[in-house]
N, C-alpha and C positions, 0 to 999 in steps of 0.2 A: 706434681709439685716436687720439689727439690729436699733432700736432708742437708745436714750439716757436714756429712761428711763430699757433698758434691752428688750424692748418686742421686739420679731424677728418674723419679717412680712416675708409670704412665697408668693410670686407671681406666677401668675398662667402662667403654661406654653403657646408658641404661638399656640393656637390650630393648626394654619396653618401649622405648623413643621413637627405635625404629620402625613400628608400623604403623600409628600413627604418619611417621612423617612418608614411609611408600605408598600410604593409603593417598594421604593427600598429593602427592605426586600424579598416581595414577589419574584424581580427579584433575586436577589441571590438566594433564594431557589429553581427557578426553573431551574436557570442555576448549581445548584447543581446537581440535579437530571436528569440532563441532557434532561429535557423537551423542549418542541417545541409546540411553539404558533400554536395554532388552524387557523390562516389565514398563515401562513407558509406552513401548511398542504393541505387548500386549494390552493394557488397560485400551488402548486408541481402539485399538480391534473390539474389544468388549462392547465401547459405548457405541462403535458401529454395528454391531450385531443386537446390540438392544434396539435401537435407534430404528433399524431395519424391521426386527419384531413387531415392533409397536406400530410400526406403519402398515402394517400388513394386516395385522387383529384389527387397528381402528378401524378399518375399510371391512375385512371379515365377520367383523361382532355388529357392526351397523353404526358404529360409534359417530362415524362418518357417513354418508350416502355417498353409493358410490357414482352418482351421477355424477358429483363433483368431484372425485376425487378417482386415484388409479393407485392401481397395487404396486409394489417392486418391481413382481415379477411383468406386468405390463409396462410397466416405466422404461424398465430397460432393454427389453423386444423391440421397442419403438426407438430410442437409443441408436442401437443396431443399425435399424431401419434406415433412418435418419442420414444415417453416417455414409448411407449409398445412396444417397440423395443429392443431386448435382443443384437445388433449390436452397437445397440445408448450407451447401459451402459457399454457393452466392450470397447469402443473407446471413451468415457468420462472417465474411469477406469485407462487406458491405458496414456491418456492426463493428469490425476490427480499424477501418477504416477513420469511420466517422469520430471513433477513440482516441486515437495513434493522435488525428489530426488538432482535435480539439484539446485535449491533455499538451499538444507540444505549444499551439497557438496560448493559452491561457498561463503556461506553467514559463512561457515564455518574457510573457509580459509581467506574470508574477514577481518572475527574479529581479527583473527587471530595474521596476519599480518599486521592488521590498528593498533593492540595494541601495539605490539612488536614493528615498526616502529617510532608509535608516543610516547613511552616511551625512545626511545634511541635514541637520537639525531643522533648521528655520522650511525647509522647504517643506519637512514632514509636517509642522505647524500649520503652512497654511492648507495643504491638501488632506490633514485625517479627519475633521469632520465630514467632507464631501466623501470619502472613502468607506468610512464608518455609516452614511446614511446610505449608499450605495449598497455595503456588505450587510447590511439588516433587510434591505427589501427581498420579498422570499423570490428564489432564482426561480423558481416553480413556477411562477407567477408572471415570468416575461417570455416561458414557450409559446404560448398564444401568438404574442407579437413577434416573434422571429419567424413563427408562419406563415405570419400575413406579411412579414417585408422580404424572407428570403423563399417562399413558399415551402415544398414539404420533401425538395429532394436534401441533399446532403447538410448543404450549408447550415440550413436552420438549425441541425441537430448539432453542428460543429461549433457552431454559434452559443447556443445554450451552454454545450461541456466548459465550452472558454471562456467564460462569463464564471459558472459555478469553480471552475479551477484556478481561475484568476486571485482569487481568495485566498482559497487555500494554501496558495503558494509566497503569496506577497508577504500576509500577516505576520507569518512566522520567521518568514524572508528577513522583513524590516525591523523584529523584535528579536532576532539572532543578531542581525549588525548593530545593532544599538546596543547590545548586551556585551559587544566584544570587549574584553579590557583596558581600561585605556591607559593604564602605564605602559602595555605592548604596547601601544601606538607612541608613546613618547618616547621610550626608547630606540625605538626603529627610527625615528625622524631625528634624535637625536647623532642619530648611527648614519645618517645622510642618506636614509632611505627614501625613494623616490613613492611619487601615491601609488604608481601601479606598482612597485616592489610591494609596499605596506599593503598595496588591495591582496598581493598574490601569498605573502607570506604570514602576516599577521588575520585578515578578515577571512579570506578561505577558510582555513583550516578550524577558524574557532566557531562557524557558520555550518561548515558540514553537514553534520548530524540533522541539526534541524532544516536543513533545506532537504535532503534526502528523505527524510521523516513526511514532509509535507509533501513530495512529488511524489511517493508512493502512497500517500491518503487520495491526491487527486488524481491518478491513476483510476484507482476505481469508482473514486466520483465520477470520473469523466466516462466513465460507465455506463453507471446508473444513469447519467444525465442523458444520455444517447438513449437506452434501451426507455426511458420515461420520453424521448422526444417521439420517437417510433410508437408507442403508444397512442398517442394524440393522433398522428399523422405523420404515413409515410407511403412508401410505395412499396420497400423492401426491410429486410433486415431481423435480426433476431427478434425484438421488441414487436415489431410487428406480425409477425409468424405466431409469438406469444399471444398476443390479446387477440389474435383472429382465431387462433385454436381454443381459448378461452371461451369465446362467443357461439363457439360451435359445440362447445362441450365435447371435447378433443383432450379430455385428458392425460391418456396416455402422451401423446404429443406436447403437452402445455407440461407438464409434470417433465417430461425431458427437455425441454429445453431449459425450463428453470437449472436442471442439475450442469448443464449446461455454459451458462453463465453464469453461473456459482463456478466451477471448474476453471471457463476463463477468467475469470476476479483472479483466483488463486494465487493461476500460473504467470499471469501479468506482473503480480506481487511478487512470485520470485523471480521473474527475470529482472526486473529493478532492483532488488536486494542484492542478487548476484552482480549489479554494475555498480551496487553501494559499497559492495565489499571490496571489488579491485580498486576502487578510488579511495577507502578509508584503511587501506590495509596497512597504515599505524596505529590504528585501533586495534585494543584488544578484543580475540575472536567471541567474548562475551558482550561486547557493545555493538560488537558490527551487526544488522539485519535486524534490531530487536525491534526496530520499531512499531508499534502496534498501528494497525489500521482495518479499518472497517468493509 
């Protein structure tokens, strides 16, 4: 502040202020970088070391029988095993396949028609209830008939994923465009914005999130849907290696490969999060990847 005589007094800042404010510094910057506190790391370890205990005693103490079930240390011998197995990588190959292809086929048509629908009111009018009785009937329930029209090699199982994925992708699709704001939109068209301008600048970007959200839920849907077609009937593939090792009381075997396709869910989910981030990378680094999925 100033006296009267002109002389201007500078007071010293609260030193107390300052750690607080390096403290929070610091955390921003780590949550930039998308870091992870060192006791995060450890607790993770912990629940896996318990996690592993317990699997081990329950089969140990009889908790379990071990007819059905296998120990760690057998789980992951077999793992191993597996992994020098030129069977194992055709029928993971096979499994990757029928995935890749039905997740692009379904999520394809998803966007599609979540776009088209949620930009056009009246159309969406007259196709949601056919849509709606369509997305209630259980997809479980039309593997049977994708076997008997496409029989039991790939298609069928390709068939189911993009069926089940088609959903997932559309719903969220067409209630992200329908949610865009629509003063953006009248300002933009006010501004002589052409529709593919307004598609590319206005509905993109306010669509994003939930379109990425939903292609990495049906990601691993289109999974499940595959490894459940294989199930039923197949010739090859992980699903199927699964319930035939299952049948034979092939634990060790049936017990890795679950860890298996749990591992690929995963790492599927992070290679999509990683192509979510370079496409969202105006997002801040606490909204990019969060999205939760199963």
């Amino acid at each position: 502040m100033s006296s009267s005589s002109g002389t201007t007094i500078v007071r010293d800042p609260d030193p107390g202020a300052a750690a607080p404010s390096a403290a929070a510094g610091r955390e921003r910057r780590r949550r930039r970088g998308g870091g992870v506190d060192a006791t995060v790391w450890l607790g993770r370890l912990a629940v896996l070391v318990v996690i592993l205990l317990v699997w081990h005693f329950a089969i140990e103490l009889g908790w379990v029988l071990d007819l059905y079930a296998a120990t760690p240390v057998e789980t992951f011998q077999r793992l191993f095993e597996l992994l020098g197995d030129p069977t194992f990588w055709s029928n993971l190959r096979i499994t990757l396949q029928e995935t890749v292809l039905g997740w692009a086929l379904g999520s394809s048509l998803g966007l599609i028609v979540g776009l088209l629908l949620g930009r056009w009111t009246r159309a969406a009018r007259i196709f949601d209830p056919y849509l709606i009785f369509m997305n209630a009937t259980p997809k479980i329930a039309l593997a049977p008939f994708f076997i008997l029209w496409f029989g039991i090699d790939q298609t069928s199982k390709v068939m189911l994923a993009a069926t089940i994925v088609f959903f997932i992708v559309q719903v969220p699709t067409q209630s992200a465009v329908s949610m865009v704001q629509p003063d953006l939109d009248t300002v933009a068209t006010t501004m002589g914005a052409t529709e593919l301008q307004k598609f590319r600048m206005v509905v993109l970007p306010g669509i994003m999130p939930s379109v990425f959200g939903a292609l990495r839920l049906a990601l691993v849907y289109s999974l499940l849907a595959v490894v459940l077609g294989e199930f039923i009937a197949s010739r090859a593939g992980l699903g199927q290696a699964l319930i035939t090792s299952t049948n034979q009381f092939d634990m060790p075997t049936a017990f890795a490969l679950l860890i298996v396709l749990a591992t690929l869910a995963v790492l599927i989910n992070i290679g999509l999060a990683a192509v979510e981030n370079h496409f969202s990378r105006w997002k801040s680094a606490d909204m990019r990847g969060k999205t939760v999925s199963l």
